[in-house]
C-alpha positions as CSV (number, residue, x, y, z in Angstrom):
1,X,12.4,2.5,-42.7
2,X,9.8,1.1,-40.4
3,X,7.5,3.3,-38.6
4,X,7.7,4.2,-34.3
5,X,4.9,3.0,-32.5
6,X,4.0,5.5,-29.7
7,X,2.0,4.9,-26.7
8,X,0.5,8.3,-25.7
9,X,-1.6,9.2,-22.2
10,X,-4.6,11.1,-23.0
11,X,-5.6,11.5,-18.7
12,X,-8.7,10.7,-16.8
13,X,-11.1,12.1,-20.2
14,X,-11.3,15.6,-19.7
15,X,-9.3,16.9,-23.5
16,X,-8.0,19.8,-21.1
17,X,-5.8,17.0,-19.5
18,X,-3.6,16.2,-22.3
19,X,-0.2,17.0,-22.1
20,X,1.4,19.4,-24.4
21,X,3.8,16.5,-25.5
22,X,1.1,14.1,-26.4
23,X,-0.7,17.2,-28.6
24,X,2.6,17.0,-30.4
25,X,3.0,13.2,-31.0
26,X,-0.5,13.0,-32.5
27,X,-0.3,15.8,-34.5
28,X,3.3,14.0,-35.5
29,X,1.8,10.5,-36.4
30,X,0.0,8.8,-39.1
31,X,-2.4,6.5,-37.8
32,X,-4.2,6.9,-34.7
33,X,-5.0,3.8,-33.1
34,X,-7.8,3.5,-30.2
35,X,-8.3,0.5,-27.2
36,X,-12.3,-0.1,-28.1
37,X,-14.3,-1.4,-31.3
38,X,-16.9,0.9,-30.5
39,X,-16.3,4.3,-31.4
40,X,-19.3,6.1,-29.2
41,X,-17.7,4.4,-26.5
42,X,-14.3,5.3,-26.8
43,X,-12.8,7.5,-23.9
44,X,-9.6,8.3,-25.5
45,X,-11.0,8.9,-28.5
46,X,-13.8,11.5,-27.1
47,X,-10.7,13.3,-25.0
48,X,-8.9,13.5,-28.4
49,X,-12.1,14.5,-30.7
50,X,-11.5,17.9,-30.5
51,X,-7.9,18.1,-31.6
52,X,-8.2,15.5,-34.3
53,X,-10.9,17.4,-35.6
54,X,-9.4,20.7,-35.9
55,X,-6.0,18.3,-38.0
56,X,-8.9,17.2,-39.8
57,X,-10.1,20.9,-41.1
58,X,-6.4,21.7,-41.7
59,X,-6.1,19.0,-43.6
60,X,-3.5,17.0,-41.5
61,X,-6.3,14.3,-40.9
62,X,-5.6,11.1,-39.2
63,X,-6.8,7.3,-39.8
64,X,-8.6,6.3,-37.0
65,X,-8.2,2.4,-36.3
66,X,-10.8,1.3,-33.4
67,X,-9.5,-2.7,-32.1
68,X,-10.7,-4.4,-29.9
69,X,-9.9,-5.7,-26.4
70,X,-12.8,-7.4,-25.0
71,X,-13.1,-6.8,-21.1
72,X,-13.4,-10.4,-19.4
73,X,-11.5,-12.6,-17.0
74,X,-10.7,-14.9,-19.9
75,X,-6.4,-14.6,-20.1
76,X,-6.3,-16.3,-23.5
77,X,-8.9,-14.0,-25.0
78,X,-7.1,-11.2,-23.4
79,X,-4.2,-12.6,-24.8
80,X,-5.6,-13.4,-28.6
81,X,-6.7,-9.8,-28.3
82,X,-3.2,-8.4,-27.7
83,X,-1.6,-10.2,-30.3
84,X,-4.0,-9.2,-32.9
85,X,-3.6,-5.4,-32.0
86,X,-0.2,-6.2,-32.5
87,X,0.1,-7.9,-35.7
88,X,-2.3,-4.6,-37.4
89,X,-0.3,-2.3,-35.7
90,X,3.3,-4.1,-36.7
91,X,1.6,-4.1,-40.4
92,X,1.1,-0.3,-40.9
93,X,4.8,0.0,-39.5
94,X,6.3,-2.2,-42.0
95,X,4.8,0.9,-44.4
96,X,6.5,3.4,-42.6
97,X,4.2,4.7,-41.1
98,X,3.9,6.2,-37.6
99,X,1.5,4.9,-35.1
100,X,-0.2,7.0,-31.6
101,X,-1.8,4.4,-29.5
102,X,-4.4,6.4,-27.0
103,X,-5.2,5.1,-23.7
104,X,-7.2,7.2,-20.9
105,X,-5.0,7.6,-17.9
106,X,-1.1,7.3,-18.2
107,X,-0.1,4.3,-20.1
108,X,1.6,2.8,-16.9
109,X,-1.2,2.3,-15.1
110,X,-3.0,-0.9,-15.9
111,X,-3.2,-0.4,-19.2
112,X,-3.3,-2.9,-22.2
113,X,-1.1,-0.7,-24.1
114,X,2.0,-2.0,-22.4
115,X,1.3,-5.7,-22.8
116,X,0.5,-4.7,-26.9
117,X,4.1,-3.1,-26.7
118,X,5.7,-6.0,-25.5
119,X,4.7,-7.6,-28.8
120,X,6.1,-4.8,-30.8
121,X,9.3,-4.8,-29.5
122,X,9.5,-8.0,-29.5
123,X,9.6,-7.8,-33.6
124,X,12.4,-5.2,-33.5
125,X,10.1,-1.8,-33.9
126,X,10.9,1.3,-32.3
127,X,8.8,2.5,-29.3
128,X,8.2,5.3,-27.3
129,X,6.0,6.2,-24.4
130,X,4.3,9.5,-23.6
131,X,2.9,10.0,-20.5
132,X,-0.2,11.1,-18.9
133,X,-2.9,12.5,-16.1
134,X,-3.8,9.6,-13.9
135,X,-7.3,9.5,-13.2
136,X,-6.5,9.1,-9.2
137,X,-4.5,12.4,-9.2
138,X,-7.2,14.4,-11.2
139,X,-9.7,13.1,-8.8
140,X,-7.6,14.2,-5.9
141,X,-7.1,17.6,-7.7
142,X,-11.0,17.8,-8.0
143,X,-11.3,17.0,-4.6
144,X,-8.7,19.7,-3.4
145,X,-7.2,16.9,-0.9
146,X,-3.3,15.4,-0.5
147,X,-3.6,11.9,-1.7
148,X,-0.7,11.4,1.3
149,X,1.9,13.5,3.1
150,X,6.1,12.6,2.7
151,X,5.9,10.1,5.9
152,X,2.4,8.0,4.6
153,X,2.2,5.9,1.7
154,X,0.2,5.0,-1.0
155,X,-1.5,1.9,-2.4
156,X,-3.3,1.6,-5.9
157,X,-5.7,-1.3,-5.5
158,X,-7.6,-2.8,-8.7
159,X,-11.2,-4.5,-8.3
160,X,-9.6,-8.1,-8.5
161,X,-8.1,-7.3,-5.3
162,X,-10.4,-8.0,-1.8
163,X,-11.1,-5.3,0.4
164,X,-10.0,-7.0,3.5
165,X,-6.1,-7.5,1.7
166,X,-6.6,-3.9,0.7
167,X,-7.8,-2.6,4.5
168,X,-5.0,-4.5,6.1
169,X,-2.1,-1.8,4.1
170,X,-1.4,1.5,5.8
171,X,-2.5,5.2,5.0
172,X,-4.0,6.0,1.3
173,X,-6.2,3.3,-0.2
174,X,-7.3,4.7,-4.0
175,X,-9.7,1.7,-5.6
176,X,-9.5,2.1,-9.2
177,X,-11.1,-0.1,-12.1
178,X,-13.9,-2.0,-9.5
179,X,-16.5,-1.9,-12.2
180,X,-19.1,-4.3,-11.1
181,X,-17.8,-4.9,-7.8
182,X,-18.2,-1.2,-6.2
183,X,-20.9,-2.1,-4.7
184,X,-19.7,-5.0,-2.5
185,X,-16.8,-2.6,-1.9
186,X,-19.2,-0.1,-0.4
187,X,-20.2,-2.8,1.7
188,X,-17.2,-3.8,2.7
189,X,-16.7,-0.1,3.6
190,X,-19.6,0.4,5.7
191,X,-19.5,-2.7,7.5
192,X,-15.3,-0.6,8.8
193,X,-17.5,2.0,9.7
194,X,-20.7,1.0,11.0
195,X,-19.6,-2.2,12.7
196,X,-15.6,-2.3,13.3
197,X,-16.1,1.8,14.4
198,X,-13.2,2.3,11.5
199,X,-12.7,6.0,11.0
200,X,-11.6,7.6,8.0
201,X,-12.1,9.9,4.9
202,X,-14.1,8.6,1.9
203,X,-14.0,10.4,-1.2
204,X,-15.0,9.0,-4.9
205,X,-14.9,10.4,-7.9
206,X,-16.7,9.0,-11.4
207,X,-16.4,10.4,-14.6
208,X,-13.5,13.0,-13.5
209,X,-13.6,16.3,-15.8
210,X,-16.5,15.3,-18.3
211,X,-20.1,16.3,-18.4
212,X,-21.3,13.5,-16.1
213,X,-18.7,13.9,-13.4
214,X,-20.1,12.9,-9.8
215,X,-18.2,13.9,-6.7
216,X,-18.9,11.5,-3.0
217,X,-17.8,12.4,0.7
218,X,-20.0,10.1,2.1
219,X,-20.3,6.4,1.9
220,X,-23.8,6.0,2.7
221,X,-24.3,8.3,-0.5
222,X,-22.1,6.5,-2.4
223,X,-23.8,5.3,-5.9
224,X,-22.2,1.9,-6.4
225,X,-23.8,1.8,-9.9
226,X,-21.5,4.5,-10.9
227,X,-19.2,2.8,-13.2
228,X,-16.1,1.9,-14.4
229,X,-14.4,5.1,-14.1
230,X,-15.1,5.8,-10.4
231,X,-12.2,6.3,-8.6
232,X,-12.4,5.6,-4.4
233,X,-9.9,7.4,-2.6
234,X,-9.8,6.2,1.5
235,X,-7.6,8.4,4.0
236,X,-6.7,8.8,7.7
237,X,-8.1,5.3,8.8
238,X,-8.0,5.4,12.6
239,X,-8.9,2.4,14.9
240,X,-10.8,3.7,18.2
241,X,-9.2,4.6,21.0
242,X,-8.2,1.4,22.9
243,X,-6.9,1.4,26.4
244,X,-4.4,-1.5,24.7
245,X,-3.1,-2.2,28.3
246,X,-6.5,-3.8,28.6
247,X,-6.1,-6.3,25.0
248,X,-3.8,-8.3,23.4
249,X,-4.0,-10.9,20.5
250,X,-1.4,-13.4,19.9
251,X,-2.8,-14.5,16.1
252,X,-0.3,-16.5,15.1
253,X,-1.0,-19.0,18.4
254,X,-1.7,-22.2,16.9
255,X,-5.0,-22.6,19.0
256,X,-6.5,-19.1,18.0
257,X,-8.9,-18.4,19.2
258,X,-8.9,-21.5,21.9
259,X,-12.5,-21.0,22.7
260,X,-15.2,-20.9,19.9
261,X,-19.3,-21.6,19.0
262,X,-21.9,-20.7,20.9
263,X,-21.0,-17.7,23.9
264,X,-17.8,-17.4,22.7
265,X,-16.2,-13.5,21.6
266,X,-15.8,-12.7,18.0
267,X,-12.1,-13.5,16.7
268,X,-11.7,-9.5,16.2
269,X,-12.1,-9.1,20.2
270,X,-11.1,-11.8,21.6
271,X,-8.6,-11.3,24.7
272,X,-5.4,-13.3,25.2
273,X,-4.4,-11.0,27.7
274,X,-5.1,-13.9,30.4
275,X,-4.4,-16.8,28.5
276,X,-4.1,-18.9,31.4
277,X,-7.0,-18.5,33.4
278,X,-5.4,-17.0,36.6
279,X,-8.6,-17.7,38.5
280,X,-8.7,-21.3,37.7
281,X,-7.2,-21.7,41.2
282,X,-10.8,-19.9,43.0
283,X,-12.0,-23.5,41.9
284,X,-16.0,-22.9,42.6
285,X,-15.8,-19.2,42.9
286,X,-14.5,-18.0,39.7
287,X,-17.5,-17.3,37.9
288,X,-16.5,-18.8,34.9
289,X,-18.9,-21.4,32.9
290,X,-16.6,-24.4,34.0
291,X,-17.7,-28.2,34.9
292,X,-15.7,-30.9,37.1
293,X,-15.2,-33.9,34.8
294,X,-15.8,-37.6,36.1
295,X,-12.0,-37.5,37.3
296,X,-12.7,-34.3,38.8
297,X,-10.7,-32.0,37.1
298,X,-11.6,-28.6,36.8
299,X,-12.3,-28.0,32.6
300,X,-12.7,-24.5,31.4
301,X,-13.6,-25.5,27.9
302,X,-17.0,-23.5,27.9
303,X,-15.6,-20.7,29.5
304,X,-14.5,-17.9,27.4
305,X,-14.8,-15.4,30.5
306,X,-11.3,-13.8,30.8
307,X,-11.2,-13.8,26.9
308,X,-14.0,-11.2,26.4
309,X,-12.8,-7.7,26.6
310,X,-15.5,-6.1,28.7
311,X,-14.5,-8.5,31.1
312,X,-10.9,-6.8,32.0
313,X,-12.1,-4.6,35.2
314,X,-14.3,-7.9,36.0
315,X,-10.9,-10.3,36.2
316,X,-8.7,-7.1,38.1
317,X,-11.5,-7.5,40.6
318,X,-11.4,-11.2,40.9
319,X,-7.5,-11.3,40.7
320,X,-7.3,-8.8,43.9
321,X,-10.1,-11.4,45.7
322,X,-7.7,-14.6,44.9
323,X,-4.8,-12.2,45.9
């Protein structure tokens, strides 16, 4: 009979982590097989080290098969890379043999292990998933915090996502695999905070539960060279206080925002409260950056006056004087 091919969740690293099912599913399999060529550089395998080591002196050793899946943006190398885990896997199954795949994390969390399984079943083998510690939830255990309460959701976000897509969802933001692009997140971050007044709880975690673990509460401390297993966790965003009786945008106004260039407000504040100038009819003594043209109409092109929102107490005032 043909082997089962297990996927098993090791957690964030730490070998602590593990689950006492996924113990017993390695110490039940064959071959051990591990997501990285290189085996110094192997997460799963370092969180696993310990107990393969101690099968090893009881002389229930495994055979440890290092593949590799190249990380780049390339989806037919991805794809190549898949296949051939596949096809070596599919081969020691065909002996009867029973295979552990180890990935960090839980296995249904971006993980290549999936997309390798869909090639497996596809020949007819028997799978099984284990799962395991994600890295976001030991980072929120190592931070002591609630990653949300029952009425506030939740949103994973991976580094191929943009942070303004990611800003625009409600409640929990948790940034996982950003790699190389942490640092333009942390941008993106202060820019909320420093320049949109965004409030809100930053937290990131690199490295959760091994012997170079980092822990961050504050942006502007925030090493962006920290790697690929930082985790970013983002909570209780909160606009400023706005008198909203005193703004309104209507975005999805085909002529938004009607007045733009040079003296014009920024699209994030500009006012359509009084879309229609109601002081066009002062004529002369609005105060508005207006012009007669040669047929003598009024033209408030170059006037973005009622549109800026310190103006608001400016146009009551004027209002009342028309009044």
């Amino acid at each position: 009979m043909a082997g089962t091919l297990t996927g098993i969740g090791t957690g964030p690293g730490e070998p602590e982590f593990m689950t006492l099912k996924a113990v017993e599913k390695i110490r039940a399999s064959d071959i051990v097989v591990l997501p990285n060529k290189d085996k110094k550089k192997c997460i799963a395998y370092a969180a696993t080290k310990k107990l393969l080591d101690e099968l090893e002196a009881a002389g229930q050793g495994k055979k440890c098969v290092f593949l590799d899946f190249p990380m780049v943006q390339n989806s037919a190398t991805i794809k190549q890379a898949q296949q051939n885990a596949a096809a070596e896997i599919c081969r020691y199954l065909d002996e009867g043999l029973n295979v552990a795949f180890l990935t960090i994390g839980d296995p249904a969390v971006y993980s290549t292990l999936m997309h390798v399984f869909a090639f497996v079943e596809e020949k007819g083998y028997k799978t099984e998933i284990v799962s395991g510690v994600t890295s976001f939830c030991a980072a929120a255990a190592r931070l002591g915090i609630t990653l949300a309460e029952p009425d506030e959701e939740i949103h994973i976000i991976p580094g191929s996502f943009s942070p303004e897509e990611a800003f625009a969802l409600k409640d929990t933001l948790v940034f996982m695999k950003s790699g190389s692009r942490l640092e333009a997140l942390k941008q993106f971050i202060l820019k909320q905070k420093n320049e949109k007044h965004l409030d809100f709880d930053f937290y990131a975690v690199s490295n959760c539960g091994l012997a170079n673990e980092t822990v961050c509460r504050d942006v502007e401390l925030f090493d962006a060279g920290s790697g690929y297993m930082t985790v970013v966790i983002i909570k209780n965003r909160k606009q400023p206080e706005e008198k909203h009786y005193k703004f309104f945008q209507n975005r999805l106004c085909e002529m938004f925002p009607c007045h733009k260039g040079e003296g014009a407000p920024d699209p994030e504040s500009f006012n359509c409260l009084f879309c229609y100038c109601p002081l066009y009819a002062m004529g002369k003594n609005c105060g508005g950056n207006f012009y007669y043209t040669e047929k003598g109409v009024k033209s408030c092109i170059n006037c973005s006056f009622p549109h800026k929102k310190e103006n608001y107490e400016l146009m009551k005032a004027k209002i009342k004087e028309l009044l």
